[in-house]
Backbone bond lengths (Angstrom), bond angles and torsions (degrees), N, CA, C in turn:
res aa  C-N    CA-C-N  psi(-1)  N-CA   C-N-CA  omega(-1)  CA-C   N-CA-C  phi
1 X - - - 1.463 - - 1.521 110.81 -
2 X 1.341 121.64 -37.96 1.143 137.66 166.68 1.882 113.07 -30.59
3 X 1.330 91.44 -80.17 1.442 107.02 165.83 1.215 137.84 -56.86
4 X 1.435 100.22 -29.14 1.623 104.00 170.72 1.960 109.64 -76.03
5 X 1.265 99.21 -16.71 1.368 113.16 -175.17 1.716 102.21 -65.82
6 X 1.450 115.77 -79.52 1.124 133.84 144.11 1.153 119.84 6.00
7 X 1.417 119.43 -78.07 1.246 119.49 165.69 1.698 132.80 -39.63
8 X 1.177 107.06 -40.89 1.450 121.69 -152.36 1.762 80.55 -92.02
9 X 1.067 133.74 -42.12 1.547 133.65 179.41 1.089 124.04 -18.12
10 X 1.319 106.63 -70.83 1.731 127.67 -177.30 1.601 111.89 -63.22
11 X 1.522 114.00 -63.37 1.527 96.96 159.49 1.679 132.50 -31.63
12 X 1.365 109.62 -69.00 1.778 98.63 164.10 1.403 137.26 -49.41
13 X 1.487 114.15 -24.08 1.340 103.10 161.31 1.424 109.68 -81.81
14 X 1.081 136.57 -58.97 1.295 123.96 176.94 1.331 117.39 -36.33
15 X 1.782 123.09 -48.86 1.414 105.36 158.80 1.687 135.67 -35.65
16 X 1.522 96.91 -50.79 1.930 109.72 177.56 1.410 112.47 -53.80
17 X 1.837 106.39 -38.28 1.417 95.90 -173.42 1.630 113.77 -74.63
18 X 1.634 110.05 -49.91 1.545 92.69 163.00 1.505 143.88 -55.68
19 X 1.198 122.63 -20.32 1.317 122.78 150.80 1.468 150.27 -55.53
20 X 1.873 97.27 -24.72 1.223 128.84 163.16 1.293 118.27 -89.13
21 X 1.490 108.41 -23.43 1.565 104.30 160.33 1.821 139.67 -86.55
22 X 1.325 81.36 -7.29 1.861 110.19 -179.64 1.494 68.95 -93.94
23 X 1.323 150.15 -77.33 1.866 118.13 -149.51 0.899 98.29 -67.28
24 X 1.280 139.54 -35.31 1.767 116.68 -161.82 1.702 107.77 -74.97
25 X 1.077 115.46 -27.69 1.610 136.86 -170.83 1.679 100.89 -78.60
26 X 1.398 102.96 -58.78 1.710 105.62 170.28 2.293 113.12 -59.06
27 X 1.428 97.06 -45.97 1.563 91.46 161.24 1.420 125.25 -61.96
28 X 1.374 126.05 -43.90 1.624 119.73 178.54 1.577 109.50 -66.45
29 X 1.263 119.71 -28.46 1.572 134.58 -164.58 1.791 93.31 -76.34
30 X 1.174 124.98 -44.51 1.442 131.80 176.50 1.759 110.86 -72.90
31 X 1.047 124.20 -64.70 1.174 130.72 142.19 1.961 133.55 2.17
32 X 1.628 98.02 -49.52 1.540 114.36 -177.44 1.531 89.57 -98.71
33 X 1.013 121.11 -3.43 1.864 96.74 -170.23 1.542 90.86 -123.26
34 X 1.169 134.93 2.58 1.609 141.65 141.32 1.545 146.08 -102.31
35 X 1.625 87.74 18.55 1.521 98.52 -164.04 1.166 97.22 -81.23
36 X 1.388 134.90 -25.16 1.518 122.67 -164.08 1.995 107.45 -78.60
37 X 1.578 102.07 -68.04 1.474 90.01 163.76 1.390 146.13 -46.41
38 X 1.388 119.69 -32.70 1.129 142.48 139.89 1.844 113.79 -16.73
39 X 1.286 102.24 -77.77 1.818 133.24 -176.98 1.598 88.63 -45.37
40 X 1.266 116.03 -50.58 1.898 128.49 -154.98 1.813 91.57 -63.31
41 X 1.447 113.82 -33.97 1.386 115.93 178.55 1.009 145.20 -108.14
42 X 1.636 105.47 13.57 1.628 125.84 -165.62 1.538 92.32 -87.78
43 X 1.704 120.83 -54.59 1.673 92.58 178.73 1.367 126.25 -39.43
44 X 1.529 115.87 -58.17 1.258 132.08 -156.10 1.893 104.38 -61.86
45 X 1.428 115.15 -18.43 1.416 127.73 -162.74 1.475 91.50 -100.05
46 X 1.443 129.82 -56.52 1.507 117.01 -164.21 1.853 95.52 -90.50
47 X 1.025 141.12 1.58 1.436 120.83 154.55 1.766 105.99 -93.43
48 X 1.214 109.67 22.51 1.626 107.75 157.92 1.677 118.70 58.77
49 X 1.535 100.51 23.44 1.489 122.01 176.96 1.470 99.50 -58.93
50 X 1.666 149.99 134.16 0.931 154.55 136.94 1.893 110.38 -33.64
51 X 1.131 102.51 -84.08 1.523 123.01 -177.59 1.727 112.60 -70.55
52 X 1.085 115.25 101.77 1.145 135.63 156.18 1.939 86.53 129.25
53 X 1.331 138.55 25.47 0.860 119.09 -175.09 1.855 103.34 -129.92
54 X 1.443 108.15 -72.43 1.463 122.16 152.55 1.643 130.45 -50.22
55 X 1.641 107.77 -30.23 1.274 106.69 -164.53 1.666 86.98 -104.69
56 X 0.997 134.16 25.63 1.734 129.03 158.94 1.367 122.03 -125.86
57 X 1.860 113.30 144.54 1.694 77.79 173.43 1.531 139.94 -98.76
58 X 1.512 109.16 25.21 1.624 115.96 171.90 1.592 109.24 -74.63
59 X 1.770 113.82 -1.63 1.525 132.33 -144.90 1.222 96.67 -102.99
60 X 1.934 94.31 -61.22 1.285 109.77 165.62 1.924 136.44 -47.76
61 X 1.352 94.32 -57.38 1.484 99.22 165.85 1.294 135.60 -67.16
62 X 1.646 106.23 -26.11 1.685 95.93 163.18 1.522 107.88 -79.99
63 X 1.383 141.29 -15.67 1.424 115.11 -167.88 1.536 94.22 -94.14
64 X 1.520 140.10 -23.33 1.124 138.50 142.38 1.707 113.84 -14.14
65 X 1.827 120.34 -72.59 0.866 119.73 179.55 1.675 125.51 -68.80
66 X 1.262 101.63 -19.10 1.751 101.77 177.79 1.681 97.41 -76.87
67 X 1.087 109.10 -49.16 1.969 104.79 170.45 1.482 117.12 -36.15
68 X 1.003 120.16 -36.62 1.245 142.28 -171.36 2.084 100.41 -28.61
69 X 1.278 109.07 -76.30 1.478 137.03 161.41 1.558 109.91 -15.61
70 X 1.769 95.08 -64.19 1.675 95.24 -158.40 1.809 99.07 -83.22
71 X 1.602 113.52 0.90 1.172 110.86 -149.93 1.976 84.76 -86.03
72 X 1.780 101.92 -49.93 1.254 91.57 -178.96 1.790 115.29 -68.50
73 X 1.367 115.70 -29.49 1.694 86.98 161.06 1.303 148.12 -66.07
74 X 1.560 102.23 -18.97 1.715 96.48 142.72 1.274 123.42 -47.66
75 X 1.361 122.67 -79.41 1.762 130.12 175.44 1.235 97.08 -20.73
76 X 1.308 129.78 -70.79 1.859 133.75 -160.00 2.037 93.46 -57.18
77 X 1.409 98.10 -65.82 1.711 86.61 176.70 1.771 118.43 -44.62
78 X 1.123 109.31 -62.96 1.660 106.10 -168.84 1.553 115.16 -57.26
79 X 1.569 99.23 -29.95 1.695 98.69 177.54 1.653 113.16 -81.64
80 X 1.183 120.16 -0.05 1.367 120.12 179.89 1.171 109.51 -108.40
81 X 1.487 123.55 -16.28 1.269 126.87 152.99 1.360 130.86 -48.92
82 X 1.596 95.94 -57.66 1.704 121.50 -178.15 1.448 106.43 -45.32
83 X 1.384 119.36 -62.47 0.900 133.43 -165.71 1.614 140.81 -76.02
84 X 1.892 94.30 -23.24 1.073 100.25 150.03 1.772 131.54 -62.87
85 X 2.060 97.44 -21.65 1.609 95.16 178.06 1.441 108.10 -104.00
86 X 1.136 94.11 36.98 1.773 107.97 175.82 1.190 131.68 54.54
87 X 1.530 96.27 17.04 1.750 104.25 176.41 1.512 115.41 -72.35
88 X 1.379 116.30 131.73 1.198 124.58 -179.44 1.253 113.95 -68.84
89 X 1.911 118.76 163.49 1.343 126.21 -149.60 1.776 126.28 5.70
90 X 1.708 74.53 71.15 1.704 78.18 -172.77 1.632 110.63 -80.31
91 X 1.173 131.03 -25.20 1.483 113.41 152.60 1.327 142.17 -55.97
92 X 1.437 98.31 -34.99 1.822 101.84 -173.13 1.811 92.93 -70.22
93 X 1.121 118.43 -36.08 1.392 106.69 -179.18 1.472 119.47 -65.78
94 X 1.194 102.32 -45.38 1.361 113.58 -179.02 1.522 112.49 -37.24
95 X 1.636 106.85 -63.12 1.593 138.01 171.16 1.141 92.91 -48.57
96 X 1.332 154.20 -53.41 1.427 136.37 -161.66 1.217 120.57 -94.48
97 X 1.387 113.59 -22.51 1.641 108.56 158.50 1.538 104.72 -75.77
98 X 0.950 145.45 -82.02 1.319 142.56 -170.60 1.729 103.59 -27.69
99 X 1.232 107.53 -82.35 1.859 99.00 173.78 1.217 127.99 -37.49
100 X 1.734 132.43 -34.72 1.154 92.17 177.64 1.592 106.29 -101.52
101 X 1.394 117.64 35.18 1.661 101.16 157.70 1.398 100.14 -104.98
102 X 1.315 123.72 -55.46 1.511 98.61 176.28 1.386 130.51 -74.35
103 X 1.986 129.45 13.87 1.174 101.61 146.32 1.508 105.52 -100.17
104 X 1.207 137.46 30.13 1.543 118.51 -175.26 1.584 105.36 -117.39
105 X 1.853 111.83 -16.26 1.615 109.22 -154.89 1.236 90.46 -86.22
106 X 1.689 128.23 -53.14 1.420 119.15 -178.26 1.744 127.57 -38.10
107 X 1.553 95.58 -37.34 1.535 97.82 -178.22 1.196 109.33 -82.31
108 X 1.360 120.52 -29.81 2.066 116.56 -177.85 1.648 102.57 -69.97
109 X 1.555 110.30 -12.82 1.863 96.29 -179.41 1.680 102.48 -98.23
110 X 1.044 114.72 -35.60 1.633 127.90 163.96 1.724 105.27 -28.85
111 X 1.543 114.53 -60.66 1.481 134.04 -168.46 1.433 103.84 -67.95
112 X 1.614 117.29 -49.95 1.097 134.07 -170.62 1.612 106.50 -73.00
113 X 1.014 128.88 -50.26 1.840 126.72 -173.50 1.428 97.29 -50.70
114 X 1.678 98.30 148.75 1.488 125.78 -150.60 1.525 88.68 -96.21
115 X 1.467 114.26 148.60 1.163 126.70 176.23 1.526 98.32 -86.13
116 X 1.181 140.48 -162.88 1.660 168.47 -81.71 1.209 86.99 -166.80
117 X 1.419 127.26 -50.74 1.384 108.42 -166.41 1.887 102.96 -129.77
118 X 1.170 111.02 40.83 1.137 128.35 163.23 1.751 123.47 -53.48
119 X 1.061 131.48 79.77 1.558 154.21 132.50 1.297 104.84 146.86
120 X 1.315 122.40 26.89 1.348 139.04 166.80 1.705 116.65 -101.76
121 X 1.245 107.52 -78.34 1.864 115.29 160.87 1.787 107.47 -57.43
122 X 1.210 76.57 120.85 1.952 95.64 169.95 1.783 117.54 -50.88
123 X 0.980 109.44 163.62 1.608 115.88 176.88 1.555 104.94 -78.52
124 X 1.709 105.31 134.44 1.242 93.81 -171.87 2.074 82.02 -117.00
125 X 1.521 85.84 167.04 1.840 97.40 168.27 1.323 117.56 -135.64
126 X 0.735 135.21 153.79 1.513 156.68 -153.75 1.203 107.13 -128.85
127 X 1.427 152.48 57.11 1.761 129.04 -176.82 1.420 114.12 -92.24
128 X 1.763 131.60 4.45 0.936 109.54 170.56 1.486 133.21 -62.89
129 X 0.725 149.22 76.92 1.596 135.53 179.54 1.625 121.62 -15.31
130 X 1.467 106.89 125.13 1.319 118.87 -164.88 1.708 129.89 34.10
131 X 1.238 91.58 42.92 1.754 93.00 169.43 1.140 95.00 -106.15
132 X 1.560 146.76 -15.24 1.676 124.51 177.59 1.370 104.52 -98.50
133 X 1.629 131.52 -4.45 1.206 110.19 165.16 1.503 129.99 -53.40
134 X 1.073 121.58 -24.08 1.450 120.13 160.93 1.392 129.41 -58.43
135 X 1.562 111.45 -49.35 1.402 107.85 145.46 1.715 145.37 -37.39
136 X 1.394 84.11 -39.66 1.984 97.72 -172.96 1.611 84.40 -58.77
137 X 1.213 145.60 -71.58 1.434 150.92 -153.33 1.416 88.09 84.33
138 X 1.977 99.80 -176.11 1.517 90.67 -166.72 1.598 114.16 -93.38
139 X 1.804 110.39 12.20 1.909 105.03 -175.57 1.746 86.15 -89.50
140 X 1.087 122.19 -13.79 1.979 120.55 -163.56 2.006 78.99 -80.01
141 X 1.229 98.15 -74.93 1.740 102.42 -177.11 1.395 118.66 -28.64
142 X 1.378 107.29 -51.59 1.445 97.85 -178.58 1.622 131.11 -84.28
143 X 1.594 100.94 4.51 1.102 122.44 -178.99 1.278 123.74 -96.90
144 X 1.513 114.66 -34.69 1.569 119.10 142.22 1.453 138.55 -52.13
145 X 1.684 104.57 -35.07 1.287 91.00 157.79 1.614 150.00 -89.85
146 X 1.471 70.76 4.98 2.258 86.52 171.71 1.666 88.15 -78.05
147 X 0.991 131.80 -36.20 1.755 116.16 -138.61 1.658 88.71 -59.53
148 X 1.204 133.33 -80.84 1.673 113.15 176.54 1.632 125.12 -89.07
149 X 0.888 78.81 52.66 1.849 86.64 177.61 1.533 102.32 -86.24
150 X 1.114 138.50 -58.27 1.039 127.88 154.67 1.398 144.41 -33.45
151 X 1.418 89.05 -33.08 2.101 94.38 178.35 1.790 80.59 -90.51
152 X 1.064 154.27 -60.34 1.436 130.14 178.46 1.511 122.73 -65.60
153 X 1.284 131.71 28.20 1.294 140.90 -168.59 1.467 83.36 -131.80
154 X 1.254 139.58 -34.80 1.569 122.85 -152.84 1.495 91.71 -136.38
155 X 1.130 149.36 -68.00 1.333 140.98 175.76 1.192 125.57 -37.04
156 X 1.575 159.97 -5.29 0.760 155.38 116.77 1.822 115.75 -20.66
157 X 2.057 95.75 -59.65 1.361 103.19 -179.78 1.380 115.53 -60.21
158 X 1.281 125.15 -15.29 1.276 111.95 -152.70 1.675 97.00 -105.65
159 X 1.224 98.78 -39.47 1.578 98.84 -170.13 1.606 107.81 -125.79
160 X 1.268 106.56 142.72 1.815 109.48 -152.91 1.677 103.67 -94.02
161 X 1.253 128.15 -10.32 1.405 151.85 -160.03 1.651 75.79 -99.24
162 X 0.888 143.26 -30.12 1.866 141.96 176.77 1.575 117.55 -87.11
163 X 1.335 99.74 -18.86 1.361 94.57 -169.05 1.547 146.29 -103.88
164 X 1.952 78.55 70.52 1.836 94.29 179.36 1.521 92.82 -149.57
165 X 1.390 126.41 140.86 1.463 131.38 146.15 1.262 130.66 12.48
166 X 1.441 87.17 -74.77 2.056 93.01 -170.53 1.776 95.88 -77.65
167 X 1.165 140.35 -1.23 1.246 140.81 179.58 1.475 122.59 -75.93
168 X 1.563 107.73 -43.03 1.647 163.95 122.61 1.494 91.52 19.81
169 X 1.515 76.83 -98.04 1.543 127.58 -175.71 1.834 116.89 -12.85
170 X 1.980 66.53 -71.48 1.967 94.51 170.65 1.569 117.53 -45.05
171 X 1.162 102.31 -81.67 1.528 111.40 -172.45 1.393 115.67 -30.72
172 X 1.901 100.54 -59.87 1.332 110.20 -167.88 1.777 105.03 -52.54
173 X 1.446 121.35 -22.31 1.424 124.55 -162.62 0.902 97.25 -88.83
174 X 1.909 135.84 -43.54 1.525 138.84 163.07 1.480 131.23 -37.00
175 X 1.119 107.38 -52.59 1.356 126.10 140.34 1.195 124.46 -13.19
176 X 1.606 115.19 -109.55 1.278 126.62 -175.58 1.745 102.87 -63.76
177 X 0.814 150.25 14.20 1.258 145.17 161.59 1.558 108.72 -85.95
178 X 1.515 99.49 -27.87 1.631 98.56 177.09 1.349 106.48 -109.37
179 X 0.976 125.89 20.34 1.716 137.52 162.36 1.781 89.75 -84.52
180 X 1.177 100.01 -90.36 1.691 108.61 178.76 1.896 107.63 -25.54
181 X 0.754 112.00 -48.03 1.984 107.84 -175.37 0.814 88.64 -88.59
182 X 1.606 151.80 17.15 1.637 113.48 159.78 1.653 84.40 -115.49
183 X 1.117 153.06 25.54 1.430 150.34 -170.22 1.032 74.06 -134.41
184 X 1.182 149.36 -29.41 1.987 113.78 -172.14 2.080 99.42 -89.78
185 X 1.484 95.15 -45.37 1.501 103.63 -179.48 1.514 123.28 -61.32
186 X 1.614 111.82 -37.40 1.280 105.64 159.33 1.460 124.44 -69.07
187 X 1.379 130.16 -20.79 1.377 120.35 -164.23 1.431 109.61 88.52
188 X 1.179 153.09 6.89 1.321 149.32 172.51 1.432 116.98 -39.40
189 X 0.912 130.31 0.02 1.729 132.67 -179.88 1.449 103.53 59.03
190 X 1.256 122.90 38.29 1.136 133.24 176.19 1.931 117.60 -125.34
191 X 1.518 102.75 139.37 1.902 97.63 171.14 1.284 111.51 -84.60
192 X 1.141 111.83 141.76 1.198 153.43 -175.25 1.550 97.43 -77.77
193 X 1.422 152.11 89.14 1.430 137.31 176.31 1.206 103.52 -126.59
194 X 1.801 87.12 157.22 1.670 83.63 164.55 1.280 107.35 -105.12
195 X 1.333 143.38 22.60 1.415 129.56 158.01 1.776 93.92 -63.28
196 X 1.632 106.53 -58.55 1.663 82.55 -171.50 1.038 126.23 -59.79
197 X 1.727 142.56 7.48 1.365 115.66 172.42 1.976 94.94 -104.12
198 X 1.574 107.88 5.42 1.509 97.39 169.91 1.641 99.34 -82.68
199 X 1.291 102.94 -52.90 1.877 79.84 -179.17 1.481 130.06 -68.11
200 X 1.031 120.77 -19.37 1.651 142.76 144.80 1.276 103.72 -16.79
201 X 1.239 126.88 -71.25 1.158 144.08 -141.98 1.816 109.21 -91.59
202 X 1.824 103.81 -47.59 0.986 124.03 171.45 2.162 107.27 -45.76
203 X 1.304 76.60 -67.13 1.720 84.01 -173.87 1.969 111.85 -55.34
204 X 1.316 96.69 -41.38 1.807 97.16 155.75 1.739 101.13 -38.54
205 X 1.229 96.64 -109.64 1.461 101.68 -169.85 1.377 142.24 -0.42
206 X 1.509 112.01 -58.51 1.696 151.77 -160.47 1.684 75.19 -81.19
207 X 1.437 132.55 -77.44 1.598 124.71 179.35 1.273 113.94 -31.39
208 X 1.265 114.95 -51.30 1.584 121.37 -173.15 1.640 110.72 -58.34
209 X 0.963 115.41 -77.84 1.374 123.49 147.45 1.759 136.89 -0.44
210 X 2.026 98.28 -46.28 1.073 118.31 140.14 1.303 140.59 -17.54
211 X 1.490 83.52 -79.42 1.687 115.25 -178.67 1.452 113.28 -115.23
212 X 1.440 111.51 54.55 1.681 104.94 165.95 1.488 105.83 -111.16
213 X 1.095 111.79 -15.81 1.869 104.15 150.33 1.318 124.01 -31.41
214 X 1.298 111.93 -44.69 1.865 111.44 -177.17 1.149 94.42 -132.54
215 X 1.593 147.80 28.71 1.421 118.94 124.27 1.693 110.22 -102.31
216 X 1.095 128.48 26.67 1.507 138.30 165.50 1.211 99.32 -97.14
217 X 1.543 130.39 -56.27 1.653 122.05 -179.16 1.527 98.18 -66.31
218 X 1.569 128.29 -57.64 1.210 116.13 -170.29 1.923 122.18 -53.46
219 X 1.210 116.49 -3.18 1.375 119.81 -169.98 1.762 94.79 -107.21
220 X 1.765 107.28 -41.85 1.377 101.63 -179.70 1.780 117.19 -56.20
221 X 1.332 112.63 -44.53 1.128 138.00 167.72 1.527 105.52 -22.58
222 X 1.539 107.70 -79.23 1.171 126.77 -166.33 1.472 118.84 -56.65
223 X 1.462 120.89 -40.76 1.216 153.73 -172.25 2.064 110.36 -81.72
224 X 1.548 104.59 -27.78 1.538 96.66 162.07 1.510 99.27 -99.97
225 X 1.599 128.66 -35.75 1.708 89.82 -177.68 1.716 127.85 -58.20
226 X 1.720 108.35 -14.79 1.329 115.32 -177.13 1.434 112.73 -65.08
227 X 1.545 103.97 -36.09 1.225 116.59 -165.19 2.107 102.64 -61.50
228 X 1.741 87.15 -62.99 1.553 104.25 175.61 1.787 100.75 -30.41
């Protein structure tokens, strides 16, 4: 057992390191194809301008990415906490609370900022199903499905009462359904659709899916020590 242990070692780190090198490679690769808009908003963001900094999203996404830093020294704090009180998988938790607020909060204020004619133009709604996907084009599409991709990429892991599909599914649809009613009720100069809580939901899922490798072991886990 020893040896078979041994053995199996070196493969998994070599797995971790390529995986960590596809994110860092997938982050610089995102990075070069946003550096210019980005750049257009770094003055306006590090002299702590409100307007043109928070209320845009080149504003939004770089202070997203400068978070980035303090986000993993949380994770490093909470998991060194955990673990000093001997709570088990005290990182993956750590990592999954921290991820899905900082990948889900940037995009719910992104959704949420008031258009141009915000408490003036009435709430509009949309209920056909998939007649504005043509509209979204494919940067609107792919932008709906980040908005909870993260809370279905990491919530599953974090909490075991999450961790199946149609559970997923739900939330992510609970959610953006109440994204959409507070954009019609506030007046945001924004539509109200339900394609967006179908792609909402979609991009939930497809994350989940992601990561049910380690919230399937993390639930199996949990579910034989109960048993024991």
């Amino acid at each position: 057992m020893t040896s078979d242990a041994s053995l199996s070692a070196p493969p998994r780190r070599t797995r971790g390191i390529v995986l960590l090198a596809l994110a860092v490679l997938g982050l610089a690769s995102a990075l070069f194809v946003v550096r210019r808009p980005l750049m257009m908003s770094a003055p306006v963001c590090m002299a702590g301008r409100w307007h043109g900094c928070f209320d845009t999203f080149n504003g939004v996404v770089l202070m997203t990415l400068v978070a980035l830093p303090l986000a993993a020294l949380v994770v490093w704090a909470l998991a060194r906490r955990r673990r000093a009180a001997g709570v088990t998988s005290a990182w993956r938790k750590s990592l999954a609370e921290v991820g899905m607020v900082h990948g889900t909060v940037p995009f719910l204020w992104l959704t949420m900022m008031p258009g141009a004619g915000a408490g003036v133009v009435p709430g509009r709604l949309s209920l056909v199903p998939l007649r504005d996907l043509v509209t979204m084009g494919p940067l609107g599409i792919a932008g709906n499905l980040l908005v909870f991709a993260s809370l279905g990429f990491f919530a599953p892991m974090r909490f075991a009462a999450l961790a199946s599909l149609p559970r997923v599914l739900a939330l992510a649809a609970g959610c953006s359904v109440l994204v959409e009613t507070a954009q019609y009720v506030l007046r945001l100069d924004r539509v109200s659709s339900v394609d967006d809580v179908l792609v909402n939901t979609t991009g939930a899922v497809l994350a989940a899916l992601a990561s049910r490798r380690w919230w399937r072991t993390s639930s199996h886990t949990s579910v034989t020590c109960r048993a024991a």
